[in-house]
C-alpha positions as CSV (number, residue, x, y, z in Angstrom):
1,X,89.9,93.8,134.0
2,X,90.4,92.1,130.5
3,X,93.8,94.6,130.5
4,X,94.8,92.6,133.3
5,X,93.7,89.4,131.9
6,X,95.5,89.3,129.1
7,X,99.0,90.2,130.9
8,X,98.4,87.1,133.3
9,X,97.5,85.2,129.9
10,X,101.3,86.5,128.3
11,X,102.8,85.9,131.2
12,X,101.8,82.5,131.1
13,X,102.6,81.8,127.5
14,X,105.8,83.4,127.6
15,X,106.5,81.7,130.9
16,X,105.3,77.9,128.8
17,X,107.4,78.8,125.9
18,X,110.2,80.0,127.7
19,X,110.1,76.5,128.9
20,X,109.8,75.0,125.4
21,X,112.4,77.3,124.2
22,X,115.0,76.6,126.6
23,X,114.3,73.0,126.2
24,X,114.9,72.9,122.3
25,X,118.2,74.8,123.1
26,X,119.5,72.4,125.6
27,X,118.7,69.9,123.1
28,X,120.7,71.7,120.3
29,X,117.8,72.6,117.9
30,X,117.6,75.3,115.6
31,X,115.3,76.7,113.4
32,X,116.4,76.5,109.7
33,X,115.4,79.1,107.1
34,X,115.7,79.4,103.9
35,X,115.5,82.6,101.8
36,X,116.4,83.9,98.1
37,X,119.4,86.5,98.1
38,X,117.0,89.9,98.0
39,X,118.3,92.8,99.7
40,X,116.6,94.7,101.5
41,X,115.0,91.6,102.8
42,X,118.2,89.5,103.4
43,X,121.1,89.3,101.9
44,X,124.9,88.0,102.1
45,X,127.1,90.6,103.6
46,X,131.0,91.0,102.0
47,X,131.5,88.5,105.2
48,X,129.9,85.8,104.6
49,X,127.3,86.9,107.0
50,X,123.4,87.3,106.5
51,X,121.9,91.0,106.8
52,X,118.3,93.1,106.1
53,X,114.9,93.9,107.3
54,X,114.1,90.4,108.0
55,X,116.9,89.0,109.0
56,X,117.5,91.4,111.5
57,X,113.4,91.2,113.0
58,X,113.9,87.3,113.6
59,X,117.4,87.4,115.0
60,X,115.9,90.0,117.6
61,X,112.6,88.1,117.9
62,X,113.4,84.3,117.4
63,X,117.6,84.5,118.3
64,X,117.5,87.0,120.9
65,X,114.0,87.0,122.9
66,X,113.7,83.8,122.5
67,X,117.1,82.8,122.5
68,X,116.6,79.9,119.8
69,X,119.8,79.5,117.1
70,X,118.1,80.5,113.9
71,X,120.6,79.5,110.6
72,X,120.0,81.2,107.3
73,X,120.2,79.3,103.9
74,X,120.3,80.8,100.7
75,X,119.2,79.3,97.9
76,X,116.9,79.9,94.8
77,X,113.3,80.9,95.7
78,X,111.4,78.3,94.2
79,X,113.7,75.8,95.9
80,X,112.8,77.7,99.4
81,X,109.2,77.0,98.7
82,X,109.9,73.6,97.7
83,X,112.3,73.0,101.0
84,X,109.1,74.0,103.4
85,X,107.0,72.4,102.0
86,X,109.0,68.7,101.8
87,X,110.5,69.5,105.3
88,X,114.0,69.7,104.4
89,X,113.9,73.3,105.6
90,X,112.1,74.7,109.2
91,X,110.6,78.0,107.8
92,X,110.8,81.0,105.0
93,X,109.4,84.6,105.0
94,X,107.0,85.8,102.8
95,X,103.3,86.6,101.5
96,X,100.9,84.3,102.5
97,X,98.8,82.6,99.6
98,X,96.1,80.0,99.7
99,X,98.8,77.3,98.3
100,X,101.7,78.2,101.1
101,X,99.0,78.0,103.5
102,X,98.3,74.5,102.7
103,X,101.8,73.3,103.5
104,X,102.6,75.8,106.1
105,X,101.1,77.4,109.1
106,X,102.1,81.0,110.7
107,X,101.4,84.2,113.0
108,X,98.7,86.6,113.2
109,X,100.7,89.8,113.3
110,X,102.3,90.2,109.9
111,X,106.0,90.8,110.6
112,X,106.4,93.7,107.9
113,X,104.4,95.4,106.3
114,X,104.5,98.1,103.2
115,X,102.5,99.4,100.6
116,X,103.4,99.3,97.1
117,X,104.3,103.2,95.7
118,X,104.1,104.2,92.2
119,X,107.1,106.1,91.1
120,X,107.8,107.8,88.1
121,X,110.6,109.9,86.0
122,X,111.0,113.4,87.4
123,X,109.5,115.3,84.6
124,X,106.4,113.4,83.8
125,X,104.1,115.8,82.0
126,X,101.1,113.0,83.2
127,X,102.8,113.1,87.1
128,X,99.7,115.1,88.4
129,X,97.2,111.9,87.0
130,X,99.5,109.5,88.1
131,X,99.3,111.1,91.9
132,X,95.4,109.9,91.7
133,X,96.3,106.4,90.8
134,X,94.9,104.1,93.6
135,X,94.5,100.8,91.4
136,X,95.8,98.7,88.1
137,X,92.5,100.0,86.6
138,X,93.2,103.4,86.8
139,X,96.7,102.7,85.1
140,X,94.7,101.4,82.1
141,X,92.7,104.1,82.2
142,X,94.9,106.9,81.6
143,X,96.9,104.5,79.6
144,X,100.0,104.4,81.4
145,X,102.7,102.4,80.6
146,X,104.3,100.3,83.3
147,X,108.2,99.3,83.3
148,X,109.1,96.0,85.7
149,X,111.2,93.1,85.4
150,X,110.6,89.1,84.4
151,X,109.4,87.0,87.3
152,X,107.6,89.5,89.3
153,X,104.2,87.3,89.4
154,X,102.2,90.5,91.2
155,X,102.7,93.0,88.4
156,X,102.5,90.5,85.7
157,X,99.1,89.3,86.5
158,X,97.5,92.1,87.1
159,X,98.7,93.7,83.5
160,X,98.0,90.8,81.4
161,X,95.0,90.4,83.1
162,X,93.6,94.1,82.2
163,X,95.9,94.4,79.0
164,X,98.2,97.4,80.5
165,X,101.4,97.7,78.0
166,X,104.3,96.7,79.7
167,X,108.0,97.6,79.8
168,X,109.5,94.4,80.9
169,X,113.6,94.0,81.8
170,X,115.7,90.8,83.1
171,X,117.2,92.8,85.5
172,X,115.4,94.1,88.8
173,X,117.6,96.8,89.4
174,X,117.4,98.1,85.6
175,X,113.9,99.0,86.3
176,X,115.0,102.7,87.4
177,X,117.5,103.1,84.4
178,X,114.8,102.5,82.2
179,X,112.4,104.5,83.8
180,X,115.0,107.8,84.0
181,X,115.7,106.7,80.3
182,X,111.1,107.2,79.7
183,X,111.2,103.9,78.7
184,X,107.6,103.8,80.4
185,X,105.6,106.1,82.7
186,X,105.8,104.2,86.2
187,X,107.5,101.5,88.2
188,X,105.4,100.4,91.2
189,X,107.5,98.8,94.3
190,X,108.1,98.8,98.0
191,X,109.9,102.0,99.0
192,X,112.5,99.7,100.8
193,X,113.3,97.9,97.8
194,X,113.3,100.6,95.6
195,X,115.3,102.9,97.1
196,X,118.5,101.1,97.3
197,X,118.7,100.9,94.0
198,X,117.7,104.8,92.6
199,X,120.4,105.9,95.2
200,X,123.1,103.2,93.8
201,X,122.5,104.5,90.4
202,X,122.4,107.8,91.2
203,X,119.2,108.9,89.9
204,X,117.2,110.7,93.3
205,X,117.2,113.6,90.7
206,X,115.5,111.8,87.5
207,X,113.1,109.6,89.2
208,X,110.2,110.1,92.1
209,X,108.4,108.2,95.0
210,X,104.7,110.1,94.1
211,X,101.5,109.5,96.9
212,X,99.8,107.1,94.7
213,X,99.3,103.9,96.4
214,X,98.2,100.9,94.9
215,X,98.5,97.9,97.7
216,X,99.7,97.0,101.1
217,X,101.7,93.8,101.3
218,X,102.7,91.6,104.9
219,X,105.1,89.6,105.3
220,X,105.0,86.2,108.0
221,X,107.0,83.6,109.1
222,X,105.7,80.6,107.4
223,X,106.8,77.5,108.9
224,X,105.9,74.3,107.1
225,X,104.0,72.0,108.6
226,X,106.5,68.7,109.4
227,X,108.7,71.1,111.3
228,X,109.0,70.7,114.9
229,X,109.2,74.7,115.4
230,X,105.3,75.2,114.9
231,X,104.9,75.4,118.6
232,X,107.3,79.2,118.5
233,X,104.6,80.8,116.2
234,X,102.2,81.8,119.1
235,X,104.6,83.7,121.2
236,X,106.8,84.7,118.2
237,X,103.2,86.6,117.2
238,X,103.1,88.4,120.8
239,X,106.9,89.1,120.5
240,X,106.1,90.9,117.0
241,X,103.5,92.9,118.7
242,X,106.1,93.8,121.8
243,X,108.3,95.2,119.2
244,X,106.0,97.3,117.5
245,X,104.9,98.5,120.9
246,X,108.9,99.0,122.1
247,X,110.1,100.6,118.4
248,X,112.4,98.4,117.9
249,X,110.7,96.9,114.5
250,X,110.7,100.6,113.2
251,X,114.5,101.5,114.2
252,X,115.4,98.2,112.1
253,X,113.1,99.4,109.3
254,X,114.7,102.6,109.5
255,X,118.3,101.3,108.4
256,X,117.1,100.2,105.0
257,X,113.8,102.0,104.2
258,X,113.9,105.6,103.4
């Protein structure tokens, strides 16, 4: 009974925002978004075009299902954050925080999610100790150093915080080239971003993806609060869910994540 309850309550939804939707396209709205270059996210193609993970999940979602014109803006991500929140852009993608969430609003459903991996060089002597990791605390413990690069906020509070030594670079991608070179003991990351880079440099053979696991991070469509696209976030939640439940999430996770 509440099986069939809830598809008469979709159907109804979809049916009202259908409505909506066509409505803002016969009235030539879109839905701005802005986002930093940071592949495999999104990214500029050779083109001119947009590509990646999300780019793709909202085109199929937001472009496609709903049939909405979404337009993609790069620019600087502070700026993004600042665009939302000011309304002079419709919507980003990213982690929700306790700030965003006072200038923004989303879904339930995360659209991605992935857990951060600890890698390591090949021929770590410590590799079987740094399979057991599960936290920042056990890093310190077995006083591991970690390599990772200026301006990522996640790694750098959680070090400073517990006083793990640090490797730092200005370069994202130079993470790996340091860690083949044993410039540190680990790198933790998202497989999907990680990857790209090992393979690009060459270095599958020197460096590692081990089990250790030390968080899983989501990923919504935050749309800021003085946009007039609020009203998509309830069926763009249920449309996330169809596409878990139809694979097509995972097929377009599967063209950049390893």
């Amino acid at each position: 009974m509440m099986k069939i309850l809830r598809i008469i309550l979709f159907s109804a939804l979809v049916f009202f925002m259908s409505s909506l939707a066509s409505n803002a396209k016969a009235d030539g709205e879109v839905l701005r978004i802005v986002y930093p270059d940071y592949f495999p996210f999104y990214s500029q193609s050779e083109d001119g075009g947009t590509t990646g993970i999300f780019y793709e999940l909202i085109q199929e979602a937001i472009g496609k299902r709903l049939q909405i014109e979404v337009i993609w803006e790069t620019y600087p991500w502070k700026r993004c954050q600042v665009m939302v929140k000011e309304g002079q852009a419709d919507a980003m993608i990213t982690t929700l925080t306790p700030e965003r969430l006072e200038y923004a609003v989303t879904h339930a459903h995360p659209l991605f999610t992935q857990s951060a991996i600890v890698f390591t060089y090949s021929s770590n002597p410590q590799l079987t100790e740094i399979e057991q990791v599960t936290s920042f605390e056990d890093i310190l413990d077995r006083n591991l150093t970690i390599i990772s690069y200026l301006g990522n906020g996640w790694i750098e509070k959680n070090t400073e915080a517990l006083g793990i030594l640090t490797q730092w670079t200005a370069e994202k991608e130079n993470v790996w080239k340091m860690l083949a070179a044993h410039r540190g003991d680990l790198v933790v990351e998202l497989p999907c971003c990680a990857w790209p880079d090992i393979l690009r440099f060459q270095l599958e053979e020197e460096i590692v993806q081990t089990r250790a696991t030390l968080q899983s991070t989501s990923f919504h469509l935050l749309v800021g609060k003085q946009s007039p696209h609020v009203y998509l976030l309830p069926i763009l939640n249920e449309i996330i869910l169809e596409m878990e439940m139809d694979g097509t999430i995972d097929t377009i996770t599967k063209n950049y994540c390893r």
